[in-house]
N, C-alpha and C positions, 0 to 999 in steps of 0.2 A: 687127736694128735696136735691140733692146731692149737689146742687150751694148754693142755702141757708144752708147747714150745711158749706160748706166753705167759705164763706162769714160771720157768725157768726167766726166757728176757725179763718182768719185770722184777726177780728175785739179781739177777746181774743190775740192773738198772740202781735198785736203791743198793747197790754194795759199792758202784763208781762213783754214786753221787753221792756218799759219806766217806767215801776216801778222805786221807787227807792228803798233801803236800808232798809229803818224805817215797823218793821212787827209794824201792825195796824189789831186788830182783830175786827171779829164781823161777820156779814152777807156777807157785803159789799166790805171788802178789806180783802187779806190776802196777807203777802207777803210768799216765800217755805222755806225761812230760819226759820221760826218759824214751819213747820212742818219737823215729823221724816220720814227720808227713812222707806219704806216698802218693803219686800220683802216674796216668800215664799219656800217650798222645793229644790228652786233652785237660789242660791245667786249669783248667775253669771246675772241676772237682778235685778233692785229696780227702784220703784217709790217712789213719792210723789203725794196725792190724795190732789188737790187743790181745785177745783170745787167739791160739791160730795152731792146728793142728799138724805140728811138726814143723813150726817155725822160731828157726834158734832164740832166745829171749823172751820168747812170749809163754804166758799159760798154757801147760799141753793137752789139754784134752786132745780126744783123737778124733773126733767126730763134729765137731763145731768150731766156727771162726765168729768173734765178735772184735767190733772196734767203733771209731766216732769216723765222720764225713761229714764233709763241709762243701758246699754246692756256691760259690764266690760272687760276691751281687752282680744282680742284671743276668744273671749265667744261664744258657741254655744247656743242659745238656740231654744232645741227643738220644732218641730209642732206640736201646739195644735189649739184649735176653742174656740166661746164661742158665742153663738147668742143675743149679744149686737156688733152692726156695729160698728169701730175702724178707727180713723185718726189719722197714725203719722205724722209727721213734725219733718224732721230731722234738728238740731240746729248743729251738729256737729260728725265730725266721719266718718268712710266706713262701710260697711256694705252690705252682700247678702241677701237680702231681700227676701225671697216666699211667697206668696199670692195665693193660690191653684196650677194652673200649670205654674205660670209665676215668673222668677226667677230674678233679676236685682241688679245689684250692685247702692247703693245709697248713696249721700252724703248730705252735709248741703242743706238745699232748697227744697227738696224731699219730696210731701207730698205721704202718702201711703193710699187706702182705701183698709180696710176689710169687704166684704159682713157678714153680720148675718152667721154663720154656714162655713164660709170659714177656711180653713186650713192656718196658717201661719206659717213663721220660720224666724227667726235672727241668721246671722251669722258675726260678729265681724271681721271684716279682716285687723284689724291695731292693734296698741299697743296704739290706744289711745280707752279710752269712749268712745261711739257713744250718742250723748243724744238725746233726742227727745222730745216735748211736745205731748202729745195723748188725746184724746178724745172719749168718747162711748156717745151714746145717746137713748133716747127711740123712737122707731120710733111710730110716731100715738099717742104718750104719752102715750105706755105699759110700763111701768116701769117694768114689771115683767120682763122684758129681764134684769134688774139686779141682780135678784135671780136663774139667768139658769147658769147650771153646766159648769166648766170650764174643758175640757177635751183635754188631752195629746192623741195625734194620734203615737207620735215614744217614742220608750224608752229614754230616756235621754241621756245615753251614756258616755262615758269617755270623760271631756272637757281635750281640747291639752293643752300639757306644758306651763305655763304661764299663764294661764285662770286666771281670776279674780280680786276686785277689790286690793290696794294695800294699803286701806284705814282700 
């Protein structure tokens, strides 16, 4: 299962990164210039939801969300879960990566998987953006894994001097 969901990403991967310029809406093409950053309680991360199952303007599949995120330099962001499975693909950046007990420093190239219910964390180790393109999907085509609670494992904490974006 885990080959075919990356075989799919990197078949999405080379069709974003040969896009061109021209945002062209509808079902079928979107480009992320024509969607707005997303973010929430903690603006030291933001997406953009490109792919998204039943979200007006974007690509519809019904069973997968894809989009880019950007983790803002210096940024912590704390360990949380969310039992929708998660691939990043790093485009750019350093980064400490945790994924339950394994901990890795990662750069451009780097894809990440997150089990359903796995603990993760982002830690920003340069002064530039780390961005990424991510993906969740439904496994078995339970969609419902996109209405399951998104829950913080650490307190947030004080981000180090310079955190954030400058945008």
């Amino acid at each position: 299962m885990l080959r075919v969901i990356l075989i799919i990403f990197i078949g999405l991967l080379a069709v974003v990164s040969k896009a061109d310029t021209t945002s062209v809406e509808g079902d079928t093409f979107l480009h992320e210039s024509s969607v707005d950053w997303e973010t929430n309680d903690f603006p030291i991360h933001r997406w953009k939801t490109l792919v998204g199952a039943g979200i007006e303007g974007r690509t519809q599949p019904d069973d997968i969300y894809m989009g880019t995120w950007e983790l803002a330099p210096k940024a912590i962001y704390h360990g949380h879960k969310h039992e929708t499975p998660e691939i990043y693909y790093i485009i750019s950046g350093k980064a400490l990566w945790t994924v339950g007990d394994e901990t890795r420093e990662v750069t451009k190239g780097t894809s990440i998987y997150t089990r359903p219910g796995e603990v993760h964390k982002m830690v920003n180790l340069g002064e530039e953006t780390v961005q990424a393109i991510w993906i969740w999907w439904a496994p078995n085509g339970d969609r419902k894994v996109f209405q399951s609670d998104y829950i913080f494992t650490e307190e947030p904490g004080v981000q180090p001097e310079g955190a954030g974006f400058s945008e």
